[in-house]
Structure formats: C-alpha cells, structure tokens
C-alpha positions in Angstrom: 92.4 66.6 104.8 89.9 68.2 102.8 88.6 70.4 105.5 92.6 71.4 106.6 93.0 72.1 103.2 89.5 74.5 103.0 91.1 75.8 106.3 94.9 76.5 105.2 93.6 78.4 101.8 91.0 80.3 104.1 93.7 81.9 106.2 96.2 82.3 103.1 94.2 84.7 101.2 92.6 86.3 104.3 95.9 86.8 105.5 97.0 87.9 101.5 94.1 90.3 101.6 95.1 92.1 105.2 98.7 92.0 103.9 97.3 94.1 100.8 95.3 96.3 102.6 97.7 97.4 105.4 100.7 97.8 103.8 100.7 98.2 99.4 99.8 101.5 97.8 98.5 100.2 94.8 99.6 102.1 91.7 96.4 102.4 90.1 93.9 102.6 92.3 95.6 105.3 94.4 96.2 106.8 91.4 92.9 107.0 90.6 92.3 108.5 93.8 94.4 111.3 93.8 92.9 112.4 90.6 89.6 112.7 92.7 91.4 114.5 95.4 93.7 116.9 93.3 95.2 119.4 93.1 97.5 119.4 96.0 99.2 122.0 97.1 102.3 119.9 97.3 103.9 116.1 96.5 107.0 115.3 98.2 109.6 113.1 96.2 112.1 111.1 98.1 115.6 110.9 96.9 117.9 107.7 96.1 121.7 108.5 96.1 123.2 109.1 93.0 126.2 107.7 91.1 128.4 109.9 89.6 128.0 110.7 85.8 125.1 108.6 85.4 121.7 109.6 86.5 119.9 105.8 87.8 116.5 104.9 86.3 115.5 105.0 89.9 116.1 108.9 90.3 114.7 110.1 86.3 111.2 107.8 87.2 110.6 109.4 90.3 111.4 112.8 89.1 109.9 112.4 85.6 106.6 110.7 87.8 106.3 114.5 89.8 106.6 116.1 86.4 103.8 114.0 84.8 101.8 114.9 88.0 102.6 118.8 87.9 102.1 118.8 83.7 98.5 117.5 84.8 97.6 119.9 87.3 97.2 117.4 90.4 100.2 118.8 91.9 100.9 123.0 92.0 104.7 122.1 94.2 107.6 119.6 94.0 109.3 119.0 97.5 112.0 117.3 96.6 113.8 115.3 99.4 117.4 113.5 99.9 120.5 114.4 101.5 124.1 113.3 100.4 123.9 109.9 102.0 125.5 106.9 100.4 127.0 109.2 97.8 128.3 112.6 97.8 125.5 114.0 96.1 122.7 116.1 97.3 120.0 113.5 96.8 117.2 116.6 96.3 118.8 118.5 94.6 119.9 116.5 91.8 116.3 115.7 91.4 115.3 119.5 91.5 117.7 119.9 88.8 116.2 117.4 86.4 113.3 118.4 87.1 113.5 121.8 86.5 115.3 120.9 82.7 111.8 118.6 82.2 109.8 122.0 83.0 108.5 122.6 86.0 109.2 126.4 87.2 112.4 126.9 89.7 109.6 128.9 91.8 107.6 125.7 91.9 110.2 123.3 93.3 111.9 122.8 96.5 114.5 120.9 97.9 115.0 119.3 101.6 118.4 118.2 101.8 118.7 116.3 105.9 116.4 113.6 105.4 118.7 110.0 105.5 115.8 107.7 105.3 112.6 107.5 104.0 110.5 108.4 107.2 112.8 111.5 107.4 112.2 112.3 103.6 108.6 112.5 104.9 109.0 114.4 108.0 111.6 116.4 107.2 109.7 117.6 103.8 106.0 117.8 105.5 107.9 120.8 107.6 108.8 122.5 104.6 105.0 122.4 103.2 103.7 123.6 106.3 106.4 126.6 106.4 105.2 127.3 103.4 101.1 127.1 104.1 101.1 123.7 102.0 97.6 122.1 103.1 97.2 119.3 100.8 99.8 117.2 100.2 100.8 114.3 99.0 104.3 111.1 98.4 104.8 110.1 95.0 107.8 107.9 94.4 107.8 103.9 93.4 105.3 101.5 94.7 107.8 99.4 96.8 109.2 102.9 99.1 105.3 104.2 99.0 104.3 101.0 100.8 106.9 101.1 103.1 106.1 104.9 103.6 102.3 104.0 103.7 103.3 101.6 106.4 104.9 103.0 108.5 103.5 106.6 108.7 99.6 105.0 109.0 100.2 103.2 112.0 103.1 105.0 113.9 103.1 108.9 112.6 100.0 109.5 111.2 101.4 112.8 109.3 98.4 114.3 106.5 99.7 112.7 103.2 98.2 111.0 100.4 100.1 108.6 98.4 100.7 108.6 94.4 102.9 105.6 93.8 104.4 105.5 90.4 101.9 104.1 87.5 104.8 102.7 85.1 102.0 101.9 82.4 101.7 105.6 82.4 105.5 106.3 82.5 106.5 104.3 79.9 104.1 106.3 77.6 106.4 109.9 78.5 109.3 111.1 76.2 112.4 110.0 78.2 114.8 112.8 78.3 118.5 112.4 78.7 119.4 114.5 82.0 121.6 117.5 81.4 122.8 118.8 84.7 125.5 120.3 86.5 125.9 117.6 89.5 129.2 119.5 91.1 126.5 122.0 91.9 125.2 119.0 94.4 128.5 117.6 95.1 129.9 117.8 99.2 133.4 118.1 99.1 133.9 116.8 102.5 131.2 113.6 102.3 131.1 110.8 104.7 129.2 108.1 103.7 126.5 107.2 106.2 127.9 103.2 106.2 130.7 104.7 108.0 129.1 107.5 110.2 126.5 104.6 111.9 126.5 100.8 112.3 124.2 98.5 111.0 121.4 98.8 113.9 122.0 102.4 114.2 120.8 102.6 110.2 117.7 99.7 110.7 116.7 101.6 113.4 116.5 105.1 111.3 114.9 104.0 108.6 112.1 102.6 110.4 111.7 105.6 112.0 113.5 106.0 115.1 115.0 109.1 114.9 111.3 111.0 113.1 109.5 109.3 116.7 112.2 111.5 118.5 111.9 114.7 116.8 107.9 114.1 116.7 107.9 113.9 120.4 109.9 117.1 120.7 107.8 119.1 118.7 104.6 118.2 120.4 106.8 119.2 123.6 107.7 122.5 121.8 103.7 123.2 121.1 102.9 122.6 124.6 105.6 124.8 126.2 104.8 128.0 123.5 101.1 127.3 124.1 101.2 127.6 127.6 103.2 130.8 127.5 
C-alpha cells in the first residue's frame, strides 16, 4: 500500500507539474519576463462582448492591463481585437475607446474587428502587426484566455508572441476609472448573434482553432504561389 501510495502521489504531481508547464501562463513569472524582453512593438488584447450600458469588469481589466503596460514603456502599440459576436457591439473597439479615455494616443491604438474566437483574436491581430512592421509582439489579457491561447498557439500555430497575462496584485493598485464612451459608435445595427449564425460543434470547433488552421494553410499556399512567380 505504502509503495502504491509513493507511486500514485509520484504521478500526481508529475503529471501537476507537466499540466503547469504546458499549458498556464503564470501571471508573475511571465510578467517578469516580459519586463526582460520589453518594449514590444505591439500587445494584442482580445475582446469579450459587451452588455449594453455597462462596461464588464472583464473588458475595463483587460483594457486598463494594456494601459498599465503602455504607461510603463513595455508596450509602444495596443491591437485591440473582437468583433460584434454575442452582442451587437464591436468587441475592439469598445476597448479602443476606453482605452484611449485612460490615455493612450489614438495614433497608438488599433482595432481588429473579424476575430470570433480567441485563436482568431490572435491571428487575425498578428496580421495587423506585421502590416504594420510590428516585430515584437506580444497577448496580454487574463490568465485563464492566455493559457488557453498559450495552449493552443505553442503546439498547433506556433505564431511569434509572448504572453503577459494580467497581474491582478498589480491591477488592483491602478485608479479604476468609470468608462465614459459613446458605445452606438460600436453598435451593428443589423447584428446576428453568432449562437444563431453556427451550431454548437461549428462554435467548439472555432474556438479551438479550426477555422485560423484553414486560413494558415492558405497563406502558406499564397507565399508559395507569389514566390515562385
């Protein structure tokens, strides 16, 4: 029994520690790395739908997070990232709003507005830092999506990014400031809600990626083709 018992916790936390190693960003200690690696050119901040006339907790971290980041010079860009998906808001550009009323320049933030899912936030917004001669760059949202992200993109994608999950120790020490925004300017008049454009499978199968493997492959396609010509 004893031996079993030696055995069984063995596995546990060698299992625990492979768990933590493949898939959690750890807040701190990838914080602590980006401060070794900054600045970078760009961060990319994914979106969460928003309700009308009341701004989640969810959104004002993440944006208030890339503020912190750009206030301390480890960022130079926002590329904010989220279209109107379970709500008939503009995911990005509610954020770019906000952020721009905590103070980071217009000129210094961008929006992506096609991305659905989380491994389109990432795709879709890595396109808009190379278009713009982004080098560095890196995903700075909450600790559970940046694992997720971190996941998935480290073992299927492979896209350039570092990761800055959100230190809330750090957050909770900002001045919270009550959004003032104009969402109409984000509103689509003629919204469909995503939960009634695609089925269940159809949405499992986006967010983990299905749809970014697609339009990776055809861009790899596209390079060959205009490199052969």
């Amino acid at each position: 029994k004893i031996r079993f018992i030696l055995f069984t916790s063995i596995f546990y936390f060698n299992a625990c520690a492979f768990i933590n190693r493949r898939y959690y960003t750890d807040p701190v200690a990838y914080f602590e790395e980006a401060k070794r690696q900054a600045p970078y050119d760009a961060v990319i901040v994914p979106g969460f739908p928003h309700i009308k006339d009341s701004m989640t907790f969810i959104v004002q971290n993440r944006v208030m997070w890339a503020w912190y980041l750009y206030s301390q010079g480890m960022v130079k860009n926002v590329i904010f990232s989220g279209g109107a998906v379970y709500s008939p808001y503009k995911e990005a550009e509610i954020m770019a709003m906000y952020a721009i009323q905590l103070g980071i320049p217009a000129e210094h933030v961008f929006t992506e507005i096609q991305a659905e899912h989380s491994t389109e936030n990432l795709y879709y917004s890595f396109k808009i830092a190379k278009e713009n001669y982004f080098e560095r760059v890196a995903v700075a949202t909450d600790a559970t999506q940046s694992s997720f992200m971190y996941s998935v993109n480290n073992h299927r994608f492979k896209i350039p990014v570092d990761f800055i999950p959100i230190v809330y120790d750090t957050l909770k020490q900002l001045p919270r400031i009550k959004p003032s925004i104009n969402q109409n300017n984000a509103l689509v008049t003629d919204f469909v809600s995503i939960v009634d454009r695609e089925g269940l499978w159809k949405r499992l199968r986006g967010t983990r990626g299905r749809k970014v493997d697609k339009m990776m492959k055809d861009d790899r396609t596209e390079d060959r083709r205009e490199g052969s010509q």
